[in-house]
MDTraj code that builds the backbone (N, CA, C; nanometers):
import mdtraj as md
import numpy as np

residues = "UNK UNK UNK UNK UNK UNK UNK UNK UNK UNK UNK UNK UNK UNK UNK UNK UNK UNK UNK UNK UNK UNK UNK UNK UNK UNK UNK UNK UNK UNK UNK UNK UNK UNK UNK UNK UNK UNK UNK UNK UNK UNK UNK UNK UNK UNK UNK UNK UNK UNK UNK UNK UNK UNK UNK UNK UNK UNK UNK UNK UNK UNK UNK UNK UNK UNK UNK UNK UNK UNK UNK UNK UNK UNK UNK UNK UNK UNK UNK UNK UNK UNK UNK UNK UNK UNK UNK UNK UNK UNK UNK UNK UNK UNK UNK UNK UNK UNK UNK UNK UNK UNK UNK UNK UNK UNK UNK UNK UNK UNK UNK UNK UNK UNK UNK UNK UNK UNK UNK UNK UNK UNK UNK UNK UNK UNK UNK UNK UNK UNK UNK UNK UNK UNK UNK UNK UNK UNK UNK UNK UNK UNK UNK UNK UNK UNK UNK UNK UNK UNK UNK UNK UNK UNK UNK UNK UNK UNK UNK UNK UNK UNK UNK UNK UNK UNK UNK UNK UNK UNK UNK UNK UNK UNK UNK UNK UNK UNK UNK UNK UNK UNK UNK UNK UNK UNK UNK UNK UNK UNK UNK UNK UNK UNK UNK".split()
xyz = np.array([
    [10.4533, 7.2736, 8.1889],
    [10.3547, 7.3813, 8.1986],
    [10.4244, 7.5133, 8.2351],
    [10.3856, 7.6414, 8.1539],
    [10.4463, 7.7242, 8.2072],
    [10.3583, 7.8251, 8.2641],
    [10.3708, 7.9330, 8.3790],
    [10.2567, 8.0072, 8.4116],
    [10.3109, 8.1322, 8.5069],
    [10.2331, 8.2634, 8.3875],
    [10.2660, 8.3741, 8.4342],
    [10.1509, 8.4339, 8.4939],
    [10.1620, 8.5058, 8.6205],
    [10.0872, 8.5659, 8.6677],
    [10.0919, 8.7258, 8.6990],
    [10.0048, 8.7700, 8.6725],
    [9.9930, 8.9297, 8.6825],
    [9.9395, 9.0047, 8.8435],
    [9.9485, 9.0680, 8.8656],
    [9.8925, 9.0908, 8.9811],
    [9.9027, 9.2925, 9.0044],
    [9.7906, 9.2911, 9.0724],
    [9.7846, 9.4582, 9.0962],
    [9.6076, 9.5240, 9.1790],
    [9.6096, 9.6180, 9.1513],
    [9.4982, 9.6855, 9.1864],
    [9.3779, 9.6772, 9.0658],
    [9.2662, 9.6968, 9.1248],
    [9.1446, 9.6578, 9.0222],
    [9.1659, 9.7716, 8.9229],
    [9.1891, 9.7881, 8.7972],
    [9.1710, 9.8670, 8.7202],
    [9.2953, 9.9507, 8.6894],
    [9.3687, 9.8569, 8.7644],
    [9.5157, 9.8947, 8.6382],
    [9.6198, 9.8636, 8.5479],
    [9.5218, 9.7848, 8.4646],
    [9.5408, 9.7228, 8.3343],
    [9.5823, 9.6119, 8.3422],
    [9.5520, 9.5254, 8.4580],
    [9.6200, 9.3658, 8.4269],
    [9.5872, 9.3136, 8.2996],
    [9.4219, 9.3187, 8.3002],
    [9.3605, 9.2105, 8.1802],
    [9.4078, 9.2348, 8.0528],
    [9.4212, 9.3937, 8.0069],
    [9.4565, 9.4392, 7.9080],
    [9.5892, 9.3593, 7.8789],
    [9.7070, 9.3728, 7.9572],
    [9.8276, 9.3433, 7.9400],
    [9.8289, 9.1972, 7.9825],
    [9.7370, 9.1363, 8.0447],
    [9.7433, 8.9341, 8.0445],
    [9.7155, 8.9051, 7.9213],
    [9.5972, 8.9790, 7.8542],
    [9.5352, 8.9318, 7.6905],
    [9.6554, 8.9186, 7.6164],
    [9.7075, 9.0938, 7.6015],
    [9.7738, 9.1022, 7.5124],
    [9.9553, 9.0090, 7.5335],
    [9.9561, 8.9893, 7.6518],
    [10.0926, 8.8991, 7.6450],
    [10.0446, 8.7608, 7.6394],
    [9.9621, 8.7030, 7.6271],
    [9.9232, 8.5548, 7.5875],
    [9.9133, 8.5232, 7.4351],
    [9.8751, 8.6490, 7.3488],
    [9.8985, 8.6216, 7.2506],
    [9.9966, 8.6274, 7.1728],
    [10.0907, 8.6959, 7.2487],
    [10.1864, 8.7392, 7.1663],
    [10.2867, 8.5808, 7.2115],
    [10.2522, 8.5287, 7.3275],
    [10.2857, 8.4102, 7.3485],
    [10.2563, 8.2744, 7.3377],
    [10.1527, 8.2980, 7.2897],
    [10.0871, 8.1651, 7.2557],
    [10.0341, 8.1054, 7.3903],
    [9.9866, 8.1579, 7.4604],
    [9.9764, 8.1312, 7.5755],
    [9.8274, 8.1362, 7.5986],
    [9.7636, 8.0120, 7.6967],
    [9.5759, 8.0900, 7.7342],
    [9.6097, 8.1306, 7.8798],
    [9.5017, 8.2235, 7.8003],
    [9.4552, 8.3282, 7.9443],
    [9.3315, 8.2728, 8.0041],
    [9.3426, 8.2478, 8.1733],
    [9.2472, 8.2210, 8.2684],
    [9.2023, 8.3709, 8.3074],
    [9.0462, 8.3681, 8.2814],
    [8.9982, 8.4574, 8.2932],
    [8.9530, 8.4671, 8.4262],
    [9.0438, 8.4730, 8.5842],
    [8.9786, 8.4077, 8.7154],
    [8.8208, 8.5069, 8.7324],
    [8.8624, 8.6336, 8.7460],
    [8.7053, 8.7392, 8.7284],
    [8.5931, 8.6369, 8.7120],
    [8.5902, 8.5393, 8.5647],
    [8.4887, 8.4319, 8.5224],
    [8.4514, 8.3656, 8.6166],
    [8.5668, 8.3167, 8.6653],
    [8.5405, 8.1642, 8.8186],
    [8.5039, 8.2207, 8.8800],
    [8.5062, 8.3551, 8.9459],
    [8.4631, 8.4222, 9.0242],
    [8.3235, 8.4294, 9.0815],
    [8.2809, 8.4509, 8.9372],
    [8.1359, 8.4950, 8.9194],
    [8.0649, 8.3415, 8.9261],
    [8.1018, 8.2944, 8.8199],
    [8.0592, 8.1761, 8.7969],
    [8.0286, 8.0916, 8.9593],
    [8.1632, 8.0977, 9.0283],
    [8.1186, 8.0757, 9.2153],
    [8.0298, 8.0832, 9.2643],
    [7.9776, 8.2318, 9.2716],
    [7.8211, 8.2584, 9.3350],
    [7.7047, 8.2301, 9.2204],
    [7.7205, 8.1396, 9.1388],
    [7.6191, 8.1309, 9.0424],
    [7.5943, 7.9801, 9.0864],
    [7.6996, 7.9034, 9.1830],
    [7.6912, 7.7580, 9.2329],
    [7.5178, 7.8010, 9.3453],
    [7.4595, 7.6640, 9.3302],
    [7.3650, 7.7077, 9.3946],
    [7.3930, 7.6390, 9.5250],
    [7.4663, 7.5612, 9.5829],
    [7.5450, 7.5134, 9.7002],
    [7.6210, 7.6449, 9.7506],
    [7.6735, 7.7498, 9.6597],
    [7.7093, 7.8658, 9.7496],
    [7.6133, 7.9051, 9.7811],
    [7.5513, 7.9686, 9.6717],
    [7.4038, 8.0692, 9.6752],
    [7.4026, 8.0492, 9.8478],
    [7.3582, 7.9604, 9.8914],
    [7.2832, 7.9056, 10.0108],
    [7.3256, 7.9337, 10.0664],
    [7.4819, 7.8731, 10.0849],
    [7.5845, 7.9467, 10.2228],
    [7.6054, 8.0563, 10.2352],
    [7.5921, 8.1293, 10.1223],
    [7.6131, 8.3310, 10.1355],
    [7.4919, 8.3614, 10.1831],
    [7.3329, 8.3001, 10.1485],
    [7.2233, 8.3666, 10.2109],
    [7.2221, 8.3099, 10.3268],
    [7.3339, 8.1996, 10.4129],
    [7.3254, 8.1295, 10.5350],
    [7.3765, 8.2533, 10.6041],
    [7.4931, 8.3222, 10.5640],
    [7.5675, 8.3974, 10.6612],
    [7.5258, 8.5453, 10.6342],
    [7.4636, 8.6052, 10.4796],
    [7.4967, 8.7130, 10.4831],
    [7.3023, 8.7380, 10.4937],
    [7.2678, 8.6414, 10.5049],
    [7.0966, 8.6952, 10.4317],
    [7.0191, 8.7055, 10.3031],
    [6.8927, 8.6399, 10.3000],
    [6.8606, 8.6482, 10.1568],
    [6.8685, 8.8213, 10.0616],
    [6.8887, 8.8767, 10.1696],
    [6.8752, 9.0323, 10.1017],
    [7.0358, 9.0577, 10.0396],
    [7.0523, 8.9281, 10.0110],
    [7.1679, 8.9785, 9.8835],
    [7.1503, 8.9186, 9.7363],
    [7.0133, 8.8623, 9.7604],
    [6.9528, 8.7963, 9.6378],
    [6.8829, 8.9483, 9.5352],
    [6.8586, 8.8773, 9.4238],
    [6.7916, 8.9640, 9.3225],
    [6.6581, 8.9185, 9.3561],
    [6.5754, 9.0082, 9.2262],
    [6.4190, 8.9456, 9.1951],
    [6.4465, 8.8209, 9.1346],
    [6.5545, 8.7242, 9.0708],
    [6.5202, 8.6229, 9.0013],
    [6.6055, 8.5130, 9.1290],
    [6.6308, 8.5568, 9.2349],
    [6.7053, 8.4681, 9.3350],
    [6.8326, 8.4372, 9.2639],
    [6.9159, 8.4883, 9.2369],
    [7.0874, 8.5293, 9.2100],
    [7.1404, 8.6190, 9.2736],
    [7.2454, 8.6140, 9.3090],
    [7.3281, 8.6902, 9.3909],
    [7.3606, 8.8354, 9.3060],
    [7.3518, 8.9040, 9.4055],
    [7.3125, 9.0581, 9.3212],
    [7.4643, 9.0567, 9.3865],
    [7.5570, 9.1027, 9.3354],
    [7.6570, 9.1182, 9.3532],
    [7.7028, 9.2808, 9.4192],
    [7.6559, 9.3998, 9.4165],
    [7.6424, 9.4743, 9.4681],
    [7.6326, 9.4581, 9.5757],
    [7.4896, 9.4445, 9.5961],
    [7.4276, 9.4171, 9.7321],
    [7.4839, 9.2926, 9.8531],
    [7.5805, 9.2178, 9.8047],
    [7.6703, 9.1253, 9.8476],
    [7.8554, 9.2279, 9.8924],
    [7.8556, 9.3327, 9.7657],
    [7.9631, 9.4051, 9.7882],
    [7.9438, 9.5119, 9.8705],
    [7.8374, 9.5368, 9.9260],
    [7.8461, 9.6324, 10.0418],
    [7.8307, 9.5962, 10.1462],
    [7.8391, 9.4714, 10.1899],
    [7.8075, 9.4442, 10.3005],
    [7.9955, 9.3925, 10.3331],
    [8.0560, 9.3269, 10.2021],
    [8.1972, 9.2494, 10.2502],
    [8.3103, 9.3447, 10.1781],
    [8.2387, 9.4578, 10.1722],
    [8.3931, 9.5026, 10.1366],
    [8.4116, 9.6388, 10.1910],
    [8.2950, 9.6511, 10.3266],
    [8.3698, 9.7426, 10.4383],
    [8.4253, 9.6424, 10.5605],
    [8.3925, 9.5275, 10.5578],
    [8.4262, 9.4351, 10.6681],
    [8.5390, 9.3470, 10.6206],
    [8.6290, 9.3469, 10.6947],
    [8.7384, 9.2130, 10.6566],
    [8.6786, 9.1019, 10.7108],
    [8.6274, 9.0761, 10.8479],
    [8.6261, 8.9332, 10.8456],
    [8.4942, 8.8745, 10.7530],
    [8.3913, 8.9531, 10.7000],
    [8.3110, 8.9685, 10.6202],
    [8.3654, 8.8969, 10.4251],
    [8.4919, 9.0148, 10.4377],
    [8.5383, 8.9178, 10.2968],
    [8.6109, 8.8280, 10.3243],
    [8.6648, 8.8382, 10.4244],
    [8.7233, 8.6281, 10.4626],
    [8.6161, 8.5504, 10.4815],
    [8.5603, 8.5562, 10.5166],
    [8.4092, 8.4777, 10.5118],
    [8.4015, 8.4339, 10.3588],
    [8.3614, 8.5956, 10.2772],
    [8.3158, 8.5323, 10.1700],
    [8.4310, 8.4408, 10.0928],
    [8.5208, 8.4992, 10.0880],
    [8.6176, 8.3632, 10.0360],
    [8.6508, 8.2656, 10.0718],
    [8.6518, 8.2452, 10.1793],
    [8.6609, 8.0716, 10.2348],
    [8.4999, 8.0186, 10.1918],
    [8.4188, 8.0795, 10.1493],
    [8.2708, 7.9881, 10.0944],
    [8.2941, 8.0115, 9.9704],
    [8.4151, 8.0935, 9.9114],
    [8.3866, 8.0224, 9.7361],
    [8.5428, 7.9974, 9.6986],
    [8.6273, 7.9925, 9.7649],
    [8.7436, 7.9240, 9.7427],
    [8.7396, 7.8344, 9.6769],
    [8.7190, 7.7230, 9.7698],
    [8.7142, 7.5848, 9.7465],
    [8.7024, 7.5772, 9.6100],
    [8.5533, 7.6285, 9.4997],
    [8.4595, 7.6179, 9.3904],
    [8.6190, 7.6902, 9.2938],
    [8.6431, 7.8213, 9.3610],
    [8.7708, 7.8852, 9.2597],
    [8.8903, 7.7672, 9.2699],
    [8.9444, 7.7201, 9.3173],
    [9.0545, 7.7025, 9.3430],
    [9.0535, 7.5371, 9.2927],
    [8.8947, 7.4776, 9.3058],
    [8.9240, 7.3345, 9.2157],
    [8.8904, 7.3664, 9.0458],
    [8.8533, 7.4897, 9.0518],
    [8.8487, 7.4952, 8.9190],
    [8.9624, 7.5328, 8.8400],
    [9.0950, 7.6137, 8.8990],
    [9.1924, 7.6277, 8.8565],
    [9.2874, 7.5376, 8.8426],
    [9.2498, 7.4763, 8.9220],
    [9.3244, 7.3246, 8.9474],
    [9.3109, 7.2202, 8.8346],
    [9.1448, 7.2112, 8.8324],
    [9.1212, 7.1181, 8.7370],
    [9.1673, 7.1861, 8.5905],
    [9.2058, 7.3287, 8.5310],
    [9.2132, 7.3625, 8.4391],
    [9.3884, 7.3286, 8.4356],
    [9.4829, 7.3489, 8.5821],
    [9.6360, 7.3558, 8.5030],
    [9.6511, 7.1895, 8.4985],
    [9.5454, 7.1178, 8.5166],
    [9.6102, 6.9786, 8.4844],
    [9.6487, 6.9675, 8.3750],
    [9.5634, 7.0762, 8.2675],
    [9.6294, 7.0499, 8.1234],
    [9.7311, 7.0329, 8.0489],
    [9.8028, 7.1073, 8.1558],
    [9.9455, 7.1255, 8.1683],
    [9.9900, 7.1998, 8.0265],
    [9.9297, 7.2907, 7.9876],
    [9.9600, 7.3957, 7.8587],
    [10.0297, 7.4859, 7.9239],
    [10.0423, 7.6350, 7.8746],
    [10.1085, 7.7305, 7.8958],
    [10.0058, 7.8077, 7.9393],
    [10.0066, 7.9167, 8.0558],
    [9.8858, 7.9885, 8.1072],
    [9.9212, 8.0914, 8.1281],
    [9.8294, 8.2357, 8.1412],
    [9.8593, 8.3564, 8.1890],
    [9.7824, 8.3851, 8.3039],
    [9.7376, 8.4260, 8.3957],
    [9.6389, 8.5088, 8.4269],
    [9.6577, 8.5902, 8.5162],
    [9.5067, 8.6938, 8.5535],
    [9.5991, 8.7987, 8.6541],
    [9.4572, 8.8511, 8.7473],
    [9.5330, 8.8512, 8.8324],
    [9.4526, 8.8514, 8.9959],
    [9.4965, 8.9426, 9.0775],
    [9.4183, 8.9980, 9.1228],
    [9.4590, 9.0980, 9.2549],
    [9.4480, 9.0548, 9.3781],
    [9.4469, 8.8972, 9.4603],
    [9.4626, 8.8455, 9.5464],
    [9.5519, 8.7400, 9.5013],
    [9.6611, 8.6884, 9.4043],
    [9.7587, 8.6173, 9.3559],
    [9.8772, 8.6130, 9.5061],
    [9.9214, 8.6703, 9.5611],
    [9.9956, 8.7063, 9.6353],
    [9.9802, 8.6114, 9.7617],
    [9.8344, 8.6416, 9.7818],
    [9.7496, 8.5321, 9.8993],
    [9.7326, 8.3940, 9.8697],
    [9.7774, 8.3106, 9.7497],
    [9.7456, 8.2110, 9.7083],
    [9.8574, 8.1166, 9.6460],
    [9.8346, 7.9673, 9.6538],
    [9.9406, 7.8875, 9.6093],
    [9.9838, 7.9046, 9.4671],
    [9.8916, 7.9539, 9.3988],
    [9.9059, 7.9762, 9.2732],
    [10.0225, 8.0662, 9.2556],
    [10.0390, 8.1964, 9.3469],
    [10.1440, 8.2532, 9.3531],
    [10.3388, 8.1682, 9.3258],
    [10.3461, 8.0972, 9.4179],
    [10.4145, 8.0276, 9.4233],
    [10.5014, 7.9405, 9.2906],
    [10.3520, 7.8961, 9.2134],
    [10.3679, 7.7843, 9.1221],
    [10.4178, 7.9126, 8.9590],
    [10.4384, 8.0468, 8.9708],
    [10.4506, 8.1029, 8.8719],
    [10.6042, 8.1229, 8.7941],
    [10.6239, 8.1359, 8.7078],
    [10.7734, 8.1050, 8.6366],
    [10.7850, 8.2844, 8.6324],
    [10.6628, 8.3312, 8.6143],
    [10.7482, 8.4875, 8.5916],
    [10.5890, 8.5762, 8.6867],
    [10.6553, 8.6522, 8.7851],
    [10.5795, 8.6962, 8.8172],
    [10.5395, 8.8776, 8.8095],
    [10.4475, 8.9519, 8.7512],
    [10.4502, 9.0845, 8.7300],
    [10.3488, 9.1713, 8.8179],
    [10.3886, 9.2604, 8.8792],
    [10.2917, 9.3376, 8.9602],
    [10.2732, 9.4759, 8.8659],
    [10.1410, 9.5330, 8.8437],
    [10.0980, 9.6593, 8.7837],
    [10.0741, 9.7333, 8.8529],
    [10.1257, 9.8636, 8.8689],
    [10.0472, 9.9739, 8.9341],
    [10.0166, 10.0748, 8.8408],
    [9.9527, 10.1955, 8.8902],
    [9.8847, 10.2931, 8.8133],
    [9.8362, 10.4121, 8.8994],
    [9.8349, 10.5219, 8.8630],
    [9.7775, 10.6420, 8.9188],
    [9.6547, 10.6434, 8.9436],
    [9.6265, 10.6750, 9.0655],
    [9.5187, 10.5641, 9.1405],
    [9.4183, 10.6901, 9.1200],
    [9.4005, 10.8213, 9.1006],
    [9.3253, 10.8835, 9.0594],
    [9.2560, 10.8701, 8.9156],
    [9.3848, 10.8224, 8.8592],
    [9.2861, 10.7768, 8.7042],
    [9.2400, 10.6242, 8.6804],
    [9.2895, 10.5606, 8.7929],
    [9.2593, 10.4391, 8.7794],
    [9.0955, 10.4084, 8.8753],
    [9.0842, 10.5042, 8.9673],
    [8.9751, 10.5272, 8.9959],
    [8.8918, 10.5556, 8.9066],
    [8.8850, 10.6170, 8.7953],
    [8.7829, 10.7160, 8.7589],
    [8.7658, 10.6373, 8.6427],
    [8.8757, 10.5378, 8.5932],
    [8.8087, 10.4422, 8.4982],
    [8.7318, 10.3295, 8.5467],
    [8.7207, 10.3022, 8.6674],
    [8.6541, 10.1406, 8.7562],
    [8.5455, 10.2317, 8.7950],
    [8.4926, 10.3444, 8.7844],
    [8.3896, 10.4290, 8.7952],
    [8.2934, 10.4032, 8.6920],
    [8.3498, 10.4266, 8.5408],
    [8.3343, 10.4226, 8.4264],
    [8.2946, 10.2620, 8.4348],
    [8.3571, 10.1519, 8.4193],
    [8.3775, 10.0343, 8.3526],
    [8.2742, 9.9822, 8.4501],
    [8.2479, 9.9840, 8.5623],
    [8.1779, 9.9237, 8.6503],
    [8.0442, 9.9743, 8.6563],
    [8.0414, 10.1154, 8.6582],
    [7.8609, 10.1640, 8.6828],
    [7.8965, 10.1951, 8.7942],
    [7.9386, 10.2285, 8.9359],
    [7.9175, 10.2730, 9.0526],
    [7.9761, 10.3397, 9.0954],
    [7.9137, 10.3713, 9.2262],
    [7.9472, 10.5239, 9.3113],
    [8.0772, 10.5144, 9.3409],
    [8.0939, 10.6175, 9.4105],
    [8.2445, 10.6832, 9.4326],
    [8.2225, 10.5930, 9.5966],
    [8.1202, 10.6049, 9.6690],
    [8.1317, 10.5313, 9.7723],
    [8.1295, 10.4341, 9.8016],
    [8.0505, 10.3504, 9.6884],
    [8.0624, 10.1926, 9.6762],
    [8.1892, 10.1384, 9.6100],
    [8.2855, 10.2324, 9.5333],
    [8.4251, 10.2302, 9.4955],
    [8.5119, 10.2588, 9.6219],
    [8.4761, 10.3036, 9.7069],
    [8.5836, 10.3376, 9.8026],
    [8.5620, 10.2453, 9.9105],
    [8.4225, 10.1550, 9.9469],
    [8.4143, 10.0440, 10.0086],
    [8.4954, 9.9083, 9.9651],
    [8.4980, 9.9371, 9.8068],
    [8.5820, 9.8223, 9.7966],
    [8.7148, 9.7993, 9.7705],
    [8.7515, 9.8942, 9.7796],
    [8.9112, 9.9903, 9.7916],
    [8.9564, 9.9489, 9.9461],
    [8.8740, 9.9001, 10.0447],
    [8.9825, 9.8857, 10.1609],
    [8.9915, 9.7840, 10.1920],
    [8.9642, 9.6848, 10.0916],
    [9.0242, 9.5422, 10.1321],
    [9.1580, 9.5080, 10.0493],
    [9.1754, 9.6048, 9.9696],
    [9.2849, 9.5722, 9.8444],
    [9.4426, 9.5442, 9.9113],
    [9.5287, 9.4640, 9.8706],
    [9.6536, 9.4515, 9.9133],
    [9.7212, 9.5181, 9.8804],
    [9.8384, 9.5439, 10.0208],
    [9.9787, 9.6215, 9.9780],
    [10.0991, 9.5221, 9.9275],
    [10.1062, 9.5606, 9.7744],
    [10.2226, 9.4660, 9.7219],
    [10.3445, 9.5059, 9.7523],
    [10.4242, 9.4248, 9.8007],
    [10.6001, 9.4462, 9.7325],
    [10.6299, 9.3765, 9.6397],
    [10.7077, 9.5420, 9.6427],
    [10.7864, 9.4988, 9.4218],
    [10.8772, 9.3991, 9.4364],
    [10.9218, 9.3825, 9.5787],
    [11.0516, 9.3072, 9.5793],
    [10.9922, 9.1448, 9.5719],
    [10.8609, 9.1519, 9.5455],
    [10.8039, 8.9832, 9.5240],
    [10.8334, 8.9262, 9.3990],
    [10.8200, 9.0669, 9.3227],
    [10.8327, 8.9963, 9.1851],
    [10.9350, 9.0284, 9.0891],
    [10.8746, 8.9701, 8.9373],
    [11.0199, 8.9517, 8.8451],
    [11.0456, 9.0788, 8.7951],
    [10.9162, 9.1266, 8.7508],
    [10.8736, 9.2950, 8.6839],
    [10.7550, 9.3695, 8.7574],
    [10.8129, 9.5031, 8.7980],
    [10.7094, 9.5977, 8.8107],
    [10.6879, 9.6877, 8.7352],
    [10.5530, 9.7363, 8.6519],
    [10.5138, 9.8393, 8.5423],
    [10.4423, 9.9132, 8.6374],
    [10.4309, 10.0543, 8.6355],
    [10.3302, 10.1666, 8.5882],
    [10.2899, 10.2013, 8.4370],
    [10.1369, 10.1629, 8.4980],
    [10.1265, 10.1882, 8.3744],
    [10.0426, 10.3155, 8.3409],
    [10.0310, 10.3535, 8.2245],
    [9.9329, 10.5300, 8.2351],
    [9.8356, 10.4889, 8.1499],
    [9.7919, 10.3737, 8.0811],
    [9.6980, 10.3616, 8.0169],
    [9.7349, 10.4035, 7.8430],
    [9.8196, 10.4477, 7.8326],
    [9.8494, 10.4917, 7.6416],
    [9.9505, 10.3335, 7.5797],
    [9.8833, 10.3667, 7.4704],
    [9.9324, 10.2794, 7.3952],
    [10.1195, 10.1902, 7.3889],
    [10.1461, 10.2985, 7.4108],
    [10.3434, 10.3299, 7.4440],
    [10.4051, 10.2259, 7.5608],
    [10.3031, 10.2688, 7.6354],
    [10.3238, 10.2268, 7.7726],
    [10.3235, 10.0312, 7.7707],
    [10.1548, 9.9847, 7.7088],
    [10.1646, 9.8473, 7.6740],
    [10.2350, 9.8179, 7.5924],
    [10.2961, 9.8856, 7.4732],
    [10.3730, 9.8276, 7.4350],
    [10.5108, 9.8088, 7.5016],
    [10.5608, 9.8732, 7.5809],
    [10.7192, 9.9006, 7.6456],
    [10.7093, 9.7374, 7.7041],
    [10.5515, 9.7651, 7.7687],
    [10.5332, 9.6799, 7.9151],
    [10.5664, 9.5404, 7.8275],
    [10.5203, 9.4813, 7.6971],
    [10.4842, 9.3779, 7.6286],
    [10.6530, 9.3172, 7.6455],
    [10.7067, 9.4214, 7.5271],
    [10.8337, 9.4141, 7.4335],
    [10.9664, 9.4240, 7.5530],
    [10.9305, 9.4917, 7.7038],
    [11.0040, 9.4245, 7.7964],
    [11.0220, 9.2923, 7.8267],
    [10.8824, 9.2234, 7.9232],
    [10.8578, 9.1289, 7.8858],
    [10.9692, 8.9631, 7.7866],
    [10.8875, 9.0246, 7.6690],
    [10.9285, 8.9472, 7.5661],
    [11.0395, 8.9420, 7.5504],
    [11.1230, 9.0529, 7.5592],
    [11.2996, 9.0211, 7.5246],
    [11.3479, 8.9330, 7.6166],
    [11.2811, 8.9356, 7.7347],
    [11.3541, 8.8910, 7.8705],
    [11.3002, 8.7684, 7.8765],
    [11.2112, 8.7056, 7.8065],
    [11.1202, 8.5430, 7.8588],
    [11.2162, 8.4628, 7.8678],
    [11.2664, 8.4242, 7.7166],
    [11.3566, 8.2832, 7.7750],
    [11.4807, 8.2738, 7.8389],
    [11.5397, 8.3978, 7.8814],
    [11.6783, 8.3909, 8.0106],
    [11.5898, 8.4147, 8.1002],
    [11.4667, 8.4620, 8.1504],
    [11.4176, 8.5037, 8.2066],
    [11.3469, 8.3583, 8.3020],
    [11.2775, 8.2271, 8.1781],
    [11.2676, 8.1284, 8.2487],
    [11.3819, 8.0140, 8.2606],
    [11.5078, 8.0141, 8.1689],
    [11.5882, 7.9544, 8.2060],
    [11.6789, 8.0000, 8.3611],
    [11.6506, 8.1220, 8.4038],
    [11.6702, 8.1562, 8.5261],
    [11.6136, 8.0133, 8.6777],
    [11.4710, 7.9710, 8.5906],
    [11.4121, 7.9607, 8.6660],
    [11.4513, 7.8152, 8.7354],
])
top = md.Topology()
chain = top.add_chain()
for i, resn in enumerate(residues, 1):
    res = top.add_residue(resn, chain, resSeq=i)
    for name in ("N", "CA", "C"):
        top.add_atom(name, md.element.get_by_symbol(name[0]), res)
traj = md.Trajectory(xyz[None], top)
C-alpha cells in the first residue's frame, strides 16, 4: 500500500493538488472532508453533540447544522477537543476500514500532523498560501462571514516544514499546480525507494 498525504491550512489548495496528483498517479483519493460530515450525520453522534453542546445545534429537520455547531467549537479549544474525541472514533474506523484495501491512496487533511495516519505516509507534503487570498477564497467557497472565518481560524495548526518531504506555496495559477505536480512526479520513485 502506498500513501501520500497532504496537509495545510483550509483553503490552500490541498484538494485541488490531492485530485490532481492521484490521477496523474493512479492513485484514490480519500475524500476525509466526506467522513467528516458523514460523522455528524451518525445518529449515535447526533446525540452525544446535542449531549454536550445542546439541541440548539440542530436544524428544522433535526441534523446538525454545522454552523451553528462551528461557533460554538471553534472559538473554544477544549470545545473542539471535545468535538473530536466524539467523532474520531466514526473517522478513524472508517479510514481504517478503507486502507485495509491496501491500494495506493492520497489524501489531505489539515489535522494529518495530529494523527497516526501521519506516521503511516511514504511521502509527506505541507501547502501554504497567502493567507489574505486564501482567506477571501474560503469566504467565497464557503458562504460566511469574515467573523465566523476568523472563529475558525484559531484552532488551525502551526506546521513545520521540517516534518515533511515537500513544502509548496502555492498562489492559486495554473503554473504553480503544475510546478507543484511535475515536482512531485520526477521525485516519486527515488523519492519512495528512499523510504
Amino acid at each position: 500500500m502506498g500513501l501520500i498525504g497532504i496537509t495545510g491550512k483550509t483553503g490552500c489548495g490541498k484538494s485541488k493538488i490531492g485530485n490532481e496528483l492521484a490521477l496523474k498517479l493512479n492513485y484514490i483519493y480519500i475524500d476525509i472532508d466526506k467522513i467528516g460530515h458523514k460523522a455528524i450525520e451518525d445518529n449515535s453522534i447526533i446525540k452525544k453533540l446535542c449531549m454536550e453542546f445542546s439541541s440548539n445545534i440542530l436544524d428544522e429537520n433535526n441534523n446538525i447544522d454545522r454552523k451553528k455547531l462551528g461557533n460554538i467549537v471553534f472559538s473554544n479549544k477544549d470545545k473542539m477537543a471535545l468535538l473530536t474525541n466524539i467523532t474520531w472514533s466514526y473517522m478513524e474506523n472508517k479510514l481504517d476500514n478503507i486502507l485495509k484495501n491496501n491500494n495506493n491512496y492520497i489524501f489531505d487533511w489539515a489535522l494529518l500532523p495530529n494523527v497516526k495516519y501521519f506516521d503511516m505516509c511514504d511521502i509527506k507534503i505541507l501547502i501554504t498560501s497567502n493567507d489574505i487570498i486564501r482567506k477571501e477564497k474560503i469566504l467565497k467557497r464557503d458562504n460566511i462571514s469574515e467573523e465566523y472565518l476568523e472563529k475558525r481560524e484559531k484552532n488551525t495548526l502551526d506546521y513545520s516544514k521540517f516534518k515533511f518531504d515537500y513544502s509548496f506555496t502555492n498562489d492559486y495559477s495554473k503554473e504553480t499546480l503544475d510546478y507543484i505536480i511535475n515536482t512531485i512526479l520526477n521525485n516519486f520513485n527515488r523519492q519512495l525507494k528512499r523510504k
